[in-house]
N, C-alpha and C positions, 0 to 999 in steps of 0.2 A: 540665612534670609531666604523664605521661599520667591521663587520668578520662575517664569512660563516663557519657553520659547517655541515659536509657530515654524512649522518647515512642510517639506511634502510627504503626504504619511504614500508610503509605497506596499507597505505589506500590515496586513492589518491583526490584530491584537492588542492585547496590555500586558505590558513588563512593569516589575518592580524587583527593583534591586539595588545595588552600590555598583555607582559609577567607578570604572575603570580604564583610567585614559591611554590611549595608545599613541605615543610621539609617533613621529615622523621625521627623518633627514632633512636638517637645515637644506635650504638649498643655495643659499647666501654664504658660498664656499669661501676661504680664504685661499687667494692670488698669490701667488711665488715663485720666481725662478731657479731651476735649479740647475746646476751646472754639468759641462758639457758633458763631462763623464759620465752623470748619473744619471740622461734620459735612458737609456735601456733600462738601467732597473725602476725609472719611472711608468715606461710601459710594461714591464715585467707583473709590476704589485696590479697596473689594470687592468692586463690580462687574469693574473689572481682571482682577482677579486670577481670580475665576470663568470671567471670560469665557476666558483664557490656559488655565485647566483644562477648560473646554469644547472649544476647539481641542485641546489635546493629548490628548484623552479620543475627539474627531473622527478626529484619525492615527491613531491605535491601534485604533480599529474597522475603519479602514479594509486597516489592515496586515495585521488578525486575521482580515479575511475575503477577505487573499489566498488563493493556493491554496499547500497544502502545511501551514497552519494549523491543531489544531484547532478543530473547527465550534463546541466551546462558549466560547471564546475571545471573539468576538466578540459574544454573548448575556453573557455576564460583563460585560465592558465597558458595554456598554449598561443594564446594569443600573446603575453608576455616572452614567452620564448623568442616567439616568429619576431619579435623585437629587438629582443637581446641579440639576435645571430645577424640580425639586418646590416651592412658594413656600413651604413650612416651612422648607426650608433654603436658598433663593434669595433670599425675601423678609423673610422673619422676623428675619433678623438685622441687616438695613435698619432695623427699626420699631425697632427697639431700641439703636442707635446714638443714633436721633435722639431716644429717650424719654431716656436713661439718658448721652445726650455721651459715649459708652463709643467706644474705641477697636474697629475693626475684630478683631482676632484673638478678643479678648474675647469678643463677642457672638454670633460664628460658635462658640465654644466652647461656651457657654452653652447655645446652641440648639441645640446635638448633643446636650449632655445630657439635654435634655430632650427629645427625641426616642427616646433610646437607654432612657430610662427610660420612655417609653412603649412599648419594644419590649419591653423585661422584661418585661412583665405579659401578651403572648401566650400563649396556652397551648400553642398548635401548636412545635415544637421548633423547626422547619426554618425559620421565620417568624422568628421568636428570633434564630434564629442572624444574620440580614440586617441587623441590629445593627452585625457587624463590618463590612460595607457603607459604611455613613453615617461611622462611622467615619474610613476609606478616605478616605472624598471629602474628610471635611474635613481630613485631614492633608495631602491635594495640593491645599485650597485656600491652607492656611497655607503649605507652603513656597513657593507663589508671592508671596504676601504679605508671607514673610519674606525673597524673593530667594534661597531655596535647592530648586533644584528637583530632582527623584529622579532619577538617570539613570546607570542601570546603565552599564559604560563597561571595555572591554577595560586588563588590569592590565598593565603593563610586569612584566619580570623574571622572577623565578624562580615561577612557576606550574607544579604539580608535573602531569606527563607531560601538560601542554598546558590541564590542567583546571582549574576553578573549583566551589568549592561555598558557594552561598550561606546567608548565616548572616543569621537576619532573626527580629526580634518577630515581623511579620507580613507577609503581602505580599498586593499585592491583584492583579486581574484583569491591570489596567494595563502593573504592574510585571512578569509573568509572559512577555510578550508578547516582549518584550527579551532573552527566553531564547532563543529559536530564533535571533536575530541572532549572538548571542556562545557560546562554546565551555562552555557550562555541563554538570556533570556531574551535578549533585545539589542540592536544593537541604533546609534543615532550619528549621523556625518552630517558636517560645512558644506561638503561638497555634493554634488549628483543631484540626478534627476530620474523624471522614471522608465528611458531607458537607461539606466546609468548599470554598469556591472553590479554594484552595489544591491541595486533595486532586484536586478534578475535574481542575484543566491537569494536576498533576503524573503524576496516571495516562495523562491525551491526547497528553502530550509523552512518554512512555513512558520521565521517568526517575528513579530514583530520591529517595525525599520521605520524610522521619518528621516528623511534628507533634505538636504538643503537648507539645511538652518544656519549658516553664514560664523555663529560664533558661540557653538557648543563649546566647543573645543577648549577655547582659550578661560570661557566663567564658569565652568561646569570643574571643580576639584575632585582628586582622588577619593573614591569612598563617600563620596557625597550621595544621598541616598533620592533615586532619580525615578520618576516614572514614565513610562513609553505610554504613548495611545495612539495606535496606528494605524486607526481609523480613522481620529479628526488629526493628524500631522500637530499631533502634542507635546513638549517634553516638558515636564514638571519636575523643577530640582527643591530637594526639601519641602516636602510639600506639609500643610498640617495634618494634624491629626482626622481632622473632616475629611478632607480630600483625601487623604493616605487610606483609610476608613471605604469610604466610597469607592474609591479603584478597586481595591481589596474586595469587596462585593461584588462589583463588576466582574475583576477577573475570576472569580467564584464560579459565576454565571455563565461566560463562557466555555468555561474548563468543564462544567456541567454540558451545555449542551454539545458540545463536542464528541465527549461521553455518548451522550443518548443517541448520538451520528453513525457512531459505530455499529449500531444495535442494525442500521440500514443497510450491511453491507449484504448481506443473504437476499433481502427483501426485494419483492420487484418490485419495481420502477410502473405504478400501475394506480388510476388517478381514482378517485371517489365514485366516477361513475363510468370503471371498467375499462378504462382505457389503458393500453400498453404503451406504454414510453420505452425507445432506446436510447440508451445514456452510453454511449462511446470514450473513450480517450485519445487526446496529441500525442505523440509522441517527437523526441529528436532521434532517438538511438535506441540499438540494438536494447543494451539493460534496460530503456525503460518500461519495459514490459513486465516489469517484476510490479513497479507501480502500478501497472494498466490491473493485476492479478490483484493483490490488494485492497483494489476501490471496489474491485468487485463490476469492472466494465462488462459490457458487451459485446468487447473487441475492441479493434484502434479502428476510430476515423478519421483519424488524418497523420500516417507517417512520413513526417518532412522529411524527404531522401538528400536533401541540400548539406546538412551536418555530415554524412559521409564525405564530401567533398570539400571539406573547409579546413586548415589549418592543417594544410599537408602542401607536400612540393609536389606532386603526384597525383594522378588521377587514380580513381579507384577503379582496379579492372573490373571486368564483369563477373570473373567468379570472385570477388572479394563482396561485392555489390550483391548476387546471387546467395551469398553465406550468409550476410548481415539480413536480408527478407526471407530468407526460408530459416532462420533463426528462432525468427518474431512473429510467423506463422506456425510452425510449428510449436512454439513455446503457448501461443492461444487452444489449441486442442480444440479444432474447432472452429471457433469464433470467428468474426470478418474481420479482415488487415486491407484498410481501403491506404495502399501508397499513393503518395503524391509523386508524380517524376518532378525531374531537377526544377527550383523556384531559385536559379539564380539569380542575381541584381540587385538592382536599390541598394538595399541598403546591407545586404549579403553575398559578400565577394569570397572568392576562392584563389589562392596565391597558385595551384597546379593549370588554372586557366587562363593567368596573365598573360599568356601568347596570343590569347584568343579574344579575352575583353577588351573592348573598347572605353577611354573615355567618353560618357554620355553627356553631354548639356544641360539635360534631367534625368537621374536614374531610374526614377520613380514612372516615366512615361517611356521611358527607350527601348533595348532589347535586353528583355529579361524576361525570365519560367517560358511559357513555351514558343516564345518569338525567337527566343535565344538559342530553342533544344531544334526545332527547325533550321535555323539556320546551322547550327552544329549535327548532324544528322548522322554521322557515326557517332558521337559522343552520346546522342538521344537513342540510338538503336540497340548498344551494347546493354542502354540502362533498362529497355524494355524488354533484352531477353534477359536478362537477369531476373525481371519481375517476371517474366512469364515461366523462366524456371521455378520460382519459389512459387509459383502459384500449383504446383504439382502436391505442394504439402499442407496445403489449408484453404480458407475461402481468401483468396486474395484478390482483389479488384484495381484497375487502375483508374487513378484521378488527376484530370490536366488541370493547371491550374491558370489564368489570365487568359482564359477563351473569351474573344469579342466577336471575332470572323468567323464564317459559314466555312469559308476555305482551310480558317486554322485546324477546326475541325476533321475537315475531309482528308490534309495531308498527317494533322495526329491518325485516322484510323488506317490511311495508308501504311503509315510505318509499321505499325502495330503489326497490319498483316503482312509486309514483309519481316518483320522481329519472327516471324512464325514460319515462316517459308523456311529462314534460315535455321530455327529450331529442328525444325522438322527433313532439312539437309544433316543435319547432324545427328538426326534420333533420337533426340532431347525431347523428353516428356514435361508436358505443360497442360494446363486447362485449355481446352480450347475454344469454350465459351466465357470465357473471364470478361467480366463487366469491365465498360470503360467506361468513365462519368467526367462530369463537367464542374470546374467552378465558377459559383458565378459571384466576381466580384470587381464588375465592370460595370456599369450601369449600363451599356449598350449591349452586354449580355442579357441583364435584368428586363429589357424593354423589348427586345427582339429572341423571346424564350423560347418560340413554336418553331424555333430552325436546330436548337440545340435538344428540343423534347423529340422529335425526330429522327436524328442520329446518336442520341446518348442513351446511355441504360440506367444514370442516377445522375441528381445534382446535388452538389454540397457549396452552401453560400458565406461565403470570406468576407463574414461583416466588416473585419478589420480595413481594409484594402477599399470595399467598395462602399464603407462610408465618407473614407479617404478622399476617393476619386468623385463621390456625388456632392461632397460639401467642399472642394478643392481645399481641404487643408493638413497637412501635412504634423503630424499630431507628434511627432519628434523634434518641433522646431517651438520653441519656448513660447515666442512672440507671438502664435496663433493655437496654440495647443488647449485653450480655453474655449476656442470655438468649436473643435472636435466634437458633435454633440452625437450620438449614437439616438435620443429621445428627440432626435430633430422630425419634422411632420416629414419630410419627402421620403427619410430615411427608413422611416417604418412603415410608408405607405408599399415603398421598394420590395423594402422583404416580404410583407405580407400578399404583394401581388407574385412574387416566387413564389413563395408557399401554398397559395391555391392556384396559380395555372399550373405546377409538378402534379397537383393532388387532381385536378380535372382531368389531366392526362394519364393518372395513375400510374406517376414516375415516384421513385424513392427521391425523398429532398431532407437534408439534413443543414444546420449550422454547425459550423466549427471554427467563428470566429468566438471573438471577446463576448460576445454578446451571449454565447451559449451558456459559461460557465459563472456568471452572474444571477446569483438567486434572486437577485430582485427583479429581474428581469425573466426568469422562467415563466412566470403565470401568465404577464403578458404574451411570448411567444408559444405559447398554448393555447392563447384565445387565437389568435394568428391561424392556429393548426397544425401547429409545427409538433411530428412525432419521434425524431430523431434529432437528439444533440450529440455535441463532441466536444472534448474539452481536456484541460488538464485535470490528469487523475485525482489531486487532492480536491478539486472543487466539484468533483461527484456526490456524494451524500449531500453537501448541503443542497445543489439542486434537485435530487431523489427526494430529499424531505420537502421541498413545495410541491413538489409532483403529488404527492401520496395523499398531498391536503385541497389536492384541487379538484374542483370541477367541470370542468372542459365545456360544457354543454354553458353555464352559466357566465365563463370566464368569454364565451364566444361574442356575445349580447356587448357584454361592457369593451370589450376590444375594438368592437363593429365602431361603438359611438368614441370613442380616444379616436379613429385611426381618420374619423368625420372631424376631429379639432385641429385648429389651427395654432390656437400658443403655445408655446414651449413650456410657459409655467402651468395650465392648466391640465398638458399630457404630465406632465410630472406629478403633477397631484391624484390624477385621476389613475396614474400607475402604480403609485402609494399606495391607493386604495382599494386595488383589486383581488 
């Protein structure tokens, strides 16, 4: 019997293939006491069994940061570790074997619960969410425990046009990894959201994902023949022959012009009527620069130095920091590597600086990225000679991020030239005109731009953050995440007044939020003015290919009158149509 279940499409495409379900650890363990004797070898088999999950958690890091992986692959993982080693869930559930003669699965249950219930009362969304984490680990500590371990595994038979789509409550960092090994098309989970780890591989691996569909899982049978659309957050099981028909043509279509995608990667970035567009790349980490090579970028505009500092016990010295940027410099030949210094906080913490963070009341307003590298000023000074070392080997530039204040400013370029004094005590060769730029994605940066056009040498605007902070809502948090509007009237009025007071001052201004790497939204931020994007590497060609079809001169006119509207539904049509 065909049925349609709706959920949130995260990564977008169409699969077709035979569903393939992947259990999950009861966690409704069975309760027992065992006798006096036998708690040592009850915590014997959980250490076992932890340890068997540490190994296998050990592979999988290490596979995820082969090359050809993506880079957040391996930081996911890792994040499972930093779990498993934690003594609330490593040792906690030891004490309580031996208070309580409780069987192992028991007490490892117990102590998730209460953990998980101490995650509920976060107030931060994204914090919350790392719940389904602990989770994770303890269900791959139990099937060790119970002798049944996960292990995704090539199907004999009839697998429709070679493909598989996985059918799962929920899947963690682990299990994701086993995708790129085997022929997977698609994959559809109960659980998540769109930051959910889930959502992150399924966008990296670039294939189609709807989550949140509550009860895939349980109606969705082995080999039932299923189709993904993960663009409208679709899953179609058994579908007819129309509809099966139709997808099929669909996925034709895409598979086509993806094809003709490729043909852009040589091509420039150059509009109908002569104009030059820079199309950049994000990056996390050193590898991804193989991506950034590939798309065929311009350079990176925006290398998040924060991933060097996350899921480690340890801070990274400055020549380890100095290795991984004259790496990614070097590796461009050339090209610009605009780094971003440390964006610690909100919602990205580091276990090597827990001596030094604070609990905030809102993380999202407190001290974090450069309030945080001020107040830490050798920790901010080590990271700026490291960047000015690697700037000896390419065009490297440096970019603060959460500039509001005139002062933040003046004491970032103070360091900067102390970071240089001290290079320059040592004999250490650097650029010594190395651009320093601003982000702006504060709205009191955006309104007060003639203090930062002044003392900066570029701007780059972090639509994420500073549509966050102009429409106060916090786009992580379920309950208001629909109000998030990027097409909101202040929101584009915002950036389009960044984008012409840069160009009146004939300052470089680039985007490298969300907003950059959305094709539907490139022609409008070309009537805008806007000549430099940044984005992740895979969603380069398709914004090259609006670029190549536009005309800047005409797209100027029709943006003038959108940016003079006031409703929401008639900027949305009127961007439809441009």
């Amino acid at each position: 019997m065909s049925f349609t279940l709706h959920g949130l499409a995260v990564s977008q495409g169409i699969a077709i293939g035979h569903a393939h379900l992947v259990s999950h650890a009861t966690l409704e363990v069975a309760h027992y006491t065992v006798r006096e004797r036998d708690v040592p070898r009850e915590i014997e088999r959980l250490a076992d069994a932890m340890a068997t999950v540490r190994a296998e958690l050990g592979a999988l890091s290490t596979e995820a940061a082969a090359p050809g992986s993506p880079s957040e692959l391996a930081a996911l993982v890792n994040v499972h570790a930093m779990f498993l080693d934690d003594p609330m869930l490593a040792e906690a559930p030891k004490a309580l074997i031996r208070e309580r003669r409780c069987n192992a699965e028991w007490a490892l249950v117990q102590q998730m619960e209460l953990l998980v219930a101490q995650f509920n009362e976060i107030d931060d969304s994204y914090l919350r969410e790392r719940k389904h984490d602990i989770v994770q680990v303890v269900e791959r500590v139990l099937r060790a425990l119970l002798g049944k371990p996960r292990k995704l595994t090539k199907k004999a038979g009839k697998d429709f046009e070679g493909a598989l789509v996985i059918v799962a409550h929920d899947l963690s960092p682990a299990d994701t990894i086993q995708f790129k090994n085997l022929k997977i098309a698609g994959f559809v989970t109960d659980l998540g959201g769109a930051t959910s780890h889930t959502a992150i591989v399924a966008r990296s691996l670039a294939i189609p994902a709807v989550v949140g569909l509550h009860h895939a899982r349980p109606l969705v049978r082995e080999d039932d023949l299923v189709i993904i659309d993960g663009t409208r957050g679709v899953l179609i099981v058994d579908p007819d022959p129309r509809v099966l028909e139709e997808y099929r043509l669909r996925k034709r279509e895409l598979e086509l012009e993806r094809s003709k995608l490729k043909r852009l990667k040589t091509a420039r970035a150059t509009t109908l009527d002569n104009v030059d567009i820079t199309l950049q790349a994000n990056i996390e980490l050193p590898q991804d620069v193989e991506q950034v090579r590939e798309a065929g970028a311009d350079g990176v505009g925006l290398f998040r130095t924060e991933f060097l500092f996350m899921n480690r016990d340890s801070l990274p010295s400055e020549d380890e920091q100095y290795e991984a940027y004259r790496q990614v410099a070097k590796s461009l030949a050339g090209k610009p590597l605009t780094i971003r210094t440390l964006d610690i906080g909100a919602d990205k913490t580091a276990r090597a600086l827990a001596g030094t963070e604070r609990q905030a009341p809102n993380p999202a307003l407190g001290l974090r990225a450069i309030r945080y590298c001020l107040a830490e000023p050798q920790l901010f000074l080590a990271q700026l000679r490291a960047i000015l070392r690697a700037s000896h080997h390419g065009r490297v530039q440096i970019l603060v991020p959460m500039l509001a204040h005139v002062t933040e400013i003046e004491q970032t370029l103070a360091m900067v030239e102390q970071a240089k004094w001290q290079l320059r005590e040592r004999r250490c060769k650097f650029d010594e005109g190395i651009a320093v730029g601003g982000m702006i994605e504060i709205p009191a940066a955006a309104l007060s731009l003639g203090a930062f056009v002044k003392r900066l040498q570029f701007l780059s605007i972090g639509t994420n953050d500073l549509i966050q902070y102009l429409l106060a809502i916090d786009r992580t948090d379920e309950a208001v995440a629909h109000l998030y509007d990027p097409l909101h009237p202040a929101v584009l009025r915002l950036i389009a007044q960044v984008i012409q007071a840069a160009q009146k001052a004939e300052m470089p201004v680039a985007v490298c939020g969300e907003l950059a790497g959305d094709p539907k939204l490139t022609r409008l931020l070309l009537g805008m003015g806007l000549r430099q994007f940044s984005m992740h590497p895979t969603q380069l060609l398709e914004v090259k290919q609006q670029i190549v079809m536009a005309d800047t001169e005409q797209l100027a006119a029709k943006v003038a009158r959108i940016l003079r509207c006031e409703e929401p539904d008639r900027i949305r049509e009127q961007v439809e149509r441009l």
